[in-house]
C-alpha positions, 0 to 999 in steps of 0.5 A: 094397910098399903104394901111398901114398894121394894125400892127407894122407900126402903133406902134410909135417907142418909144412904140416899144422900150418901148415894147421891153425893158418891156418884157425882163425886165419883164423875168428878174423880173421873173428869180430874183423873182425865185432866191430869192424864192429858196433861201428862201426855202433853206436860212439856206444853202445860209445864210451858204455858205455866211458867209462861204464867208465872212470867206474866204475873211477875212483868206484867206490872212493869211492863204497864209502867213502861207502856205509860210512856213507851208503845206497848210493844216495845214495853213488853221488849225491854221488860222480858230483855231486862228480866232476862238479863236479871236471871242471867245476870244472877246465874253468872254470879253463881258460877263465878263464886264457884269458879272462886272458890273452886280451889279451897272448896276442894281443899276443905272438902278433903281435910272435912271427910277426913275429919268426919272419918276420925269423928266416925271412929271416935266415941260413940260410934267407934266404927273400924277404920278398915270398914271406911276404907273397905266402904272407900274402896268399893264405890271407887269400884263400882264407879269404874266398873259402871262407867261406860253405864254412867256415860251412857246414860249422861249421853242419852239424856241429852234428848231430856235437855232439848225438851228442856230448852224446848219448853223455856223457849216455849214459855218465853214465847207465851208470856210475850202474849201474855204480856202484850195482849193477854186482855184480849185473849181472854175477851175473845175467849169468853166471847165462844162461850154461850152467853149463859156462863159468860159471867160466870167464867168472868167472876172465876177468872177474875178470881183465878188470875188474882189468886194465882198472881198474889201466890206467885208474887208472894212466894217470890218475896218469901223465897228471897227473904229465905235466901238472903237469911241463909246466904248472911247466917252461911257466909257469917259462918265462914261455909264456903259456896254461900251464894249457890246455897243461897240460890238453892234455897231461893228455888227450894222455897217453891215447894211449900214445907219441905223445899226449905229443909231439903235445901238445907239439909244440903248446906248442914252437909256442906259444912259437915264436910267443910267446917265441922259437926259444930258449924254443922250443927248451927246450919240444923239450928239454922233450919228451925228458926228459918222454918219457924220464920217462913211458917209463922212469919213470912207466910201469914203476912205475905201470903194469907190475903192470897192463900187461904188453905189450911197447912194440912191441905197444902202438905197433901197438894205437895205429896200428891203433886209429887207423886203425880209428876214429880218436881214440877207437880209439887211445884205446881200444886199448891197454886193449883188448888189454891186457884181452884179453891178461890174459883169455888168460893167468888162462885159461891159468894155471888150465889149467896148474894143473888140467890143465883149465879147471874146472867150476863147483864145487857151490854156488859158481856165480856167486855163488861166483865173486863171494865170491872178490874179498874181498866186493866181490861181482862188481865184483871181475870187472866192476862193469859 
């Protein structure tokens, strides 16, 4: 009889296999955690070079139109001016329908929290109008006697709005390259890399930059849809500051499955205040047929050739995003996972085909891998 040797024979294989997997796991934890920590050392320039992204999956079809009969240059110009325009042209809209109904919003604003006091101390909840006025009393107190605290902090953050302007002039500056001559970056980029991933960095970009543009264009198109049905049902209504709601509910719908609602619950506020429980109940109506519209209709047209992920995978990212960095983590954190998930399916489908990833095959290289997207160069992987 051999002895048995007091190592791995003894270890079942399943523990074996377990073992294997947790410390590769364990490195890639590792290496996700780092990533993320630089990030947040230098998130003003990741948070630029993203919307500098976004930016260029939005204009960059139309500045390829443009280009067909102007120079490229002045083709990226008038599309970023003319997008500019766009977006200040929709803010302006916004402050004149405030500044409008500016006089009757604080009106009806009045006249609703003294309705909703009288509906407080109504059947059923029959609260002491001496409670209302005591709670009254003691946050105008409290607000005086924190004042200079509040004006204080309102000053020292000003700093948070230069980084703020910092980082759009950052993102504009980006995707004006991104624009332009966004192919050739990523030709030169590739050309750094040893010849034996090229391909592969190739096939990942290809699949990278035609998710993340699919993603954006698509949420983009759910969230107007989202808007314009909240700005129509609210102003049907008669629930003043239709318009900014709307354009609330249009930046609320980056954030998958709780923007929406989030953005709502403000306007269910707004007509509590404004129109009464029963417009406000219609507003909460309105958040479950516009939640079911976006889940089961808008969603999978718009969106299932883009993303593919699983509603439970995409309400984790907006969590985790969320509690990495804030706002703009659950902003960011779909499109991240669905990239790095497409990325991990083009790379597992070219292996299933051949066996292997393939090396770079005689005379395609980089450019070889940009004339594979229909002309367009390498912006069919990333045009940033």
């Amino acid at each position: 009889m051999q002895p048995q040797s007091a190592g791995v024979s003894q270890v079942a294989p399943f523990l074996r296999t377990v073992a294997a997997y947790a410390w590769r796991l364990l490195v890639v934890g590792l290496l996700v955690y780092a990533v993320f920590a630089l990030l947040g050392r230098f998130h003003e320039i990741g948070v630029a070079l993203f919307l500098g992204l976004v930016v260029t999956a939005l204009l960059r079809p139309v500045a390829d139109v443009v280009a067909r009969g102007l120079p490229r240059p002045l083709a990226v110009a008038l599309t970023l001016l003319g997008g500019l325009a766009l977006f200040l042209g929709v803010l302006a809209l916004v402050g004149e329908a405030v500044a409008g109904e500016r006089t009757t919003l604080v009106r009806e604003f009045r006249n609703g929290v003294d309705r909703i006091q009288r509906w407080l101390e109504a059947p059923p909840f029959h609260v002491h109008p001496e409670a209302l006025t005591d709670l009254e009393a003691r946050t105008g107190q409290f607000l005086s006697s924190h004042r200079a605290a509040l004006v204080g902090e309102a000053v020292s953050g000003a700093h948070h709005v230069v980084a703020v302007l910092t980082t759009l002039a950052l993102a504009v500056f980006a995707s004006v390259f991104f624009i332009h001559s966004g192919d050739r970056q990523w030709v030169w980029f590739q050309e750094q890399l040893p010849g034996s991933v090229r391909e592969r960095v190739a096939v990942g970009g290809r699949a990278a930059w035609r998710t993340f543009t699919g993603y954006t264009h698509g949420i983009v198109l759910v969230a107007a849809v989202n808007a314009l049905l909240v700005g129509v049902a609210l102003w049907l209504l008669g629930v003043p500051l239709a318009v900014p709601l709307a354009l609330l509910e249009f930046a609320a719908a980056f954030v998958p499955l709780i923007g929406s609602p989030i953005a709502l619950a403000v306007a269910a506020v707004v007509a509590l205040a404004s129109k009464g429980p029963l417009v406000a109940g219609l507003v909460v109506a309105l958040i479950v047929v516009i939640g079911q519209i976006e889940g089961h209709v808008l969603h999978p047209l718009v969106m299932s050739w883009a993303v593919r992920l699983h509603p439970l995978v995409v309400a984790i990212s907006v969590v985790a995003g969320s509690i990495a960095a804030g706002i703009v983590g659950a902003v960011v954190a779909v499109p991240l996972v669905s990239v790095v998930w497409s990325v991990y399916t083009a790379l597992r489908e070219v292996r299933s085909r051949t066996g292997e990833v393939p090396g770079p095959a005689e005379g395609s290289g980089a450019l070889g891998a940009s004339e594979d997207s229909g002309g367009s160069g390498a912006s069919g992987a990333t045009d940033g």
